[in-house]
C-alpha positions as CSV (number, residue, x, y, z in Angstrom):
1,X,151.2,190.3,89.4
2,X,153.9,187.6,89.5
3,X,154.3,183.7,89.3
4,X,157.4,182.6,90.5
5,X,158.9,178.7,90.6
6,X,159.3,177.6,94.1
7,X,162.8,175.6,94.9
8,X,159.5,172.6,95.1
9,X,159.4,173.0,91.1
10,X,155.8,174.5,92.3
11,X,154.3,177.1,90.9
12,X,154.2,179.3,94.0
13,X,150.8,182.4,93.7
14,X,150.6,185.0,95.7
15,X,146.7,185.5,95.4
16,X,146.0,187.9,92.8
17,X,143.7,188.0,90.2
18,X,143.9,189.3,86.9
19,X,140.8,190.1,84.4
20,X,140.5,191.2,81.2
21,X,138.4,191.1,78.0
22,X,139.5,189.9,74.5
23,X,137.7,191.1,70.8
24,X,138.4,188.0,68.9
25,X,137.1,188.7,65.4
26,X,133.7,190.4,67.1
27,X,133.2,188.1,69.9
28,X,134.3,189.6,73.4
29,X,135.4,186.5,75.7
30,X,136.2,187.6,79.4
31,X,139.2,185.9,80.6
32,X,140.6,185.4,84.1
33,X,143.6,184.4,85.7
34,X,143.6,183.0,89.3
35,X,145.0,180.9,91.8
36,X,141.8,182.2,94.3
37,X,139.8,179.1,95.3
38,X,136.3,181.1,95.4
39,X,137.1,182.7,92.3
40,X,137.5,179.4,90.8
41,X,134.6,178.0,92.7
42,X,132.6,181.2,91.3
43,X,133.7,180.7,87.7
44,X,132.7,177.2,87.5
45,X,129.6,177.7,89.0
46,X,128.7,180.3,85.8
47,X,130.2,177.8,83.5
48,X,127.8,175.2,84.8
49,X,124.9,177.8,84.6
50,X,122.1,176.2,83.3
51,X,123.4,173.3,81.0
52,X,124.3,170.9,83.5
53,X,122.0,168.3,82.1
54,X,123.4,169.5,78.6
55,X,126.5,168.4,76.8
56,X,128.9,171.3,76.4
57,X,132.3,171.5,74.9
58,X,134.8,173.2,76.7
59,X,138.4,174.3,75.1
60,X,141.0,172.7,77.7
61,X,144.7,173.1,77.8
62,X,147.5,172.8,80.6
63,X,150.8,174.4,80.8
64,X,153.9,173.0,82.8
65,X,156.8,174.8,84.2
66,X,160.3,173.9,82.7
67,X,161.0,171.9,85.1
68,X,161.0,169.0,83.3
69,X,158.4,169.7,80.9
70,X,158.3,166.7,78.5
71,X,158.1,164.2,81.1
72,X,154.9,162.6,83.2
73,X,156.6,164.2,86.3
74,X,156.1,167.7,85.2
75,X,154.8,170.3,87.5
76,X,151.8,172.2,86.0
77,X,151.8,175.6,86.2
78,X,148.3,176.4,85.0
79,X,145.1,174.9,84.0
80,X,143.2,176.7,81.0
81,X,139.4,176.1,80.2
82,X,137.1,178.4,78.0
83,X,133.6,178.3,76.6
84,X,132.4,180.7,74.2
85,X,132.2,183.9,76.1
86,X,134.6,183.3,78.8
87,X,138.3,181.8,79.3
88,X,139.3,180.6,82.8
89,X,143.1,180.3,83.7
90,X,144.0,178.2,86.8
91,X,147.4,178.8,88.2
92,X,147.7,175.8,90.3
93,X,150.0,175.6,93.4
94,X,149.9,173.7,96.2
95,X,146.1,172.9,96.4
96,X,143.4,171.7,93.3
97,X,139.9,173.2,93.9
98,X,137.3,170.6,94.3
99,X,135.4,172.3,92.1
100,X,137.7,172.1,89.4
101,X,138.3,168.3,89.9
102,X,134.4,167.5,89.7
103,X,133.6,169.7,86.7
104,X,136.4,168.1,84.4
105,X,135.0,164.6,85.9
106,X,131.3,165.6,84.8
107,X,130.1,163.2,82.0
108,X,128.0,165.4,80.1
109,X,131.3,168.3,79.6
110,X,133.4,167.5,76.4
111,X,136.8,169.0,77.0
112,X,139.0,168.9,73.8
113,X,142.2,170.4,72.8
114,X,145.8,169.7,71.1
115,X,147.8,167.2,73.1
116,X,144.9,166.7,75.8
117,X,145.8,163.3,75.9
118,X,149.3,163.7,77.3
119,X,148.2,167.0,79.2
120,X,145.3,164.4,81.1
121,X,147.9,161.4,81.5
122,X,150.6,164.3,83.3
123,X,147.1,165.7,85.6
124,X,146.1,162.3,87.0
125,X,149.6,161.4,87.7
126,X,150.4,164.1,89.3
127,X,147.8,165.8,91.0
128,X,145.0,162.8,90.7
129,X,142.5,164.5,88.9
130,X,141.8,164.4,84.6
131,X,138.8,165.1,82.6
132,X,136.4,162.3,82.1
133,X,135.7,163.5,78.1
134,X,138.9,164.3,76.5
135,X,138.9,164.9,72.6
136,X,142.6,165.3,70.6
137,X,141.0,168.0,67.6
138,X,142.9,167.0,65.0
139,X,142.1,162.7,64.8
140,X,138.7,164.2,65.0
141,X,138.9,166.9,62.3
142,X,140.7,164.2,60.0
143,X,138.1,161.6,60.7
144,X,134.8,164.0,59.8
145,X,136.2,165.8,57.3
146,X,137.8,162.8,55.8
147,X,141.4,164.2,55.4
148,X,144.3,162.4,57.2
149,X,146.8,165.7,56.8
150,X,144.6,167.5,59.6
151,X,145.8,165.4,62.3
152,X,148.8,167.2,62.0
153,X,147.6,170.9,61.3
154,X,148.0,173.0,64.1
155,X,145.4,175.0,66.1
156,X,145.3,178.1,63.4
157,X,145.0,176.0,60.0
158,X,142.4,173.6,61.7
159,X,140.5,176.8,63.0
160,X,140.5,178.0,59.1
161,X,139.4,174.6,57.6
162,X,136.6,174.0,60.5
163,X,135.5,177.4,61.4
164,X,136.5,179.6,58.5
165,X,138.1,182.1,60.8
166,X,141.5,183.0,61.0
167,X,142.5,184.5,65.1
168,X,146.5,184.1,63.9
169,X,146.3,187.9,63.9
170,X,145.7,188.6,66.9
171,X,148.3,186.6,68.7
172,X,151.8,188.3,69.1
173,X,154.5,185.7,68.2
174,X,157.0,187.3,70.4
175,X,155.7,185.8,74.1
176,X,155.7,181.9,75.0
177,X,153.8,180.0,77.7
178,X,156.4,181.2,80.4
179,X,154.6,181.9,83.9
180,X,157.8,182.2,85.4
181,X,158.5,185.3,83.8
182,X,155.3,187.3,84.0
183,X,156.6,190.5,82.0
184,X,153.8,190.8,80.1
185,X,150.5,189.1,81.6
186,X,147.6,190.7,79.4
187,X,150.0,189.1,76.4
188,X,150.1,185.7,78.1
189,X,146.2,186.2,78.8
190,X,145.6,186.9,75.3
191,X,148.0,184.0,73.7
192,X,146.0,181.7,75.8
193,X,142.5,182.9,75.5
194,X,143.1,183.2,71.8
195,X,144.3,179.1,72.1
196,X,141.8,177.6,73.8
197,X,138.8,180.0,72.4
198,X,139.7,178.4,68.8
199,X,140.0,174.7,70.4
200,X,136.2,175.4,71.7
201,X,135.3,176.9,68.3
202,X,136.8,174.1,66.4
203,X,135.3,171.3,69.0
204,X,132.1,172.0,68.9
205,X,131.8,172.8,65.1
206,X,133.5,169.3,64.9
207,X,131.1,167.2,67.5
208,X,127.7,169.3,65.9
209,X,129.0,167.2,62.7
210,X,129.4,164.1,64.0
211,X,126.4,164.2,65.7
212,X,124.7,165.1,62.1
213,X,126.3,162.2,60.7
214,X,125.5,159.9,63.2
215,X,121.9,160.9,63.0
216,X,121.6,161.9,67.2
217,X,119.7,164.8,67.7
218,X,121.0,167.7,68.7
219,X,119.0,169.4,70.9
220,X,120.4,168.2,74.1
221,X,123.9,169.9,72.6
222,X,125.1,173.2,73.5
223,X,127.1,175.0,71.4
């Protein structure tokens, strides 16, 4: 299976699917990598299950292609969303699923992650579509836990401050977020599962406290 970048700067598919499952520390998340419209359609629908009416928090995180990749004119390459038994990657091309676009827009779905601000603000200018409930981790791990230092900490010291669990292990530190260069794609699965599995670990950990502190009940919350 191969990504390629597309004289366009877009991230051109061509229609394959790629599955696999991930032991994180005892918990097996199923991860998939698509650019198939019904197989994102499908996965959304399972992700939506039964909490619709429930607020969940969702790991989010977007990766761009090198063309110009520090800039709001970026081209994404892929979209990256997990819960806590499965991780759906996105490659987006030429077309957004609707289905995508109205689960990230759904008001009871908390989507957080490192640099979601900037990833949201590069999405709606781009493509037109954000999520609705975006959440930077570390301003919210520094306000709860009281310590200004973890606004800065990355995904793998916040992960062993919130959660007590350590996933560094597990990811090799020989592969980057390259799509272009698909040498290795159960590595680049894994890197990114491993990312945005710990930013849905640490979210909800996070917003379970705040709701504590803020005296809401939580049984409207899903973990």
């Amino acid at each position: 299976m191969y990504w390629g970048i597309g004289n366009s700067g877009h991230v051109e598919a061509f229609n394959r699917n790629y599955f696999e499952v991930f032991n994180l520390n005892g918990v097996s998340v199923k991860t998939m990598v698509t650019d198939r419209r019904e197989v994102v359609d499908d996965h959304i629908s399972r992700f939506l299950g039964t909490t619709y009416s429930r607020t969940k928090v969702f790991g989010f995180d977007a990766d761009w292609t090198t063309h110009n990749p520090d800039t709001l004119s970026s081209s994404c390459a892929a979209v990256h969303i997990c819960d806590e038994t499965s991780c759906l990657i996105i490659m987006i091309s030429h077309v957004v699923p609707q289905s995508l676009v109205n689960f990230l827009r759904h008001p009871n779905y908390i989507f957080v992650g490192f640099g979601i601000n900037d990833n949201v603000a590069k999405l709606e200018k781009n493509y037109g579509f954000g999520c609705r409930n975006a959440v930077e981790l570390g301003p919210l791990a520094a306000t709860i836990i009281k310590s200004s230092r973890l606004s800065y900490c990355g995904v793998d010291e916040l992960a062993r401050v919130v959660n007590g669990c350590d996933l560094s292990n597990n990811r090799s530190s020989s592969i980057g977020f390259q799509w272009d260069k698909m040498d290795d794609i159960k590595e680049l699965a894994k890197l990114v599962t491993i990312n945005v599995y710990s930013y849905h670990m640490i979210g909800t950990k996070l917003l379970l406290c705040l709701l504590v502190l803020v005296g809401f009940n939580n049984s409207y919350f899903v973990g």
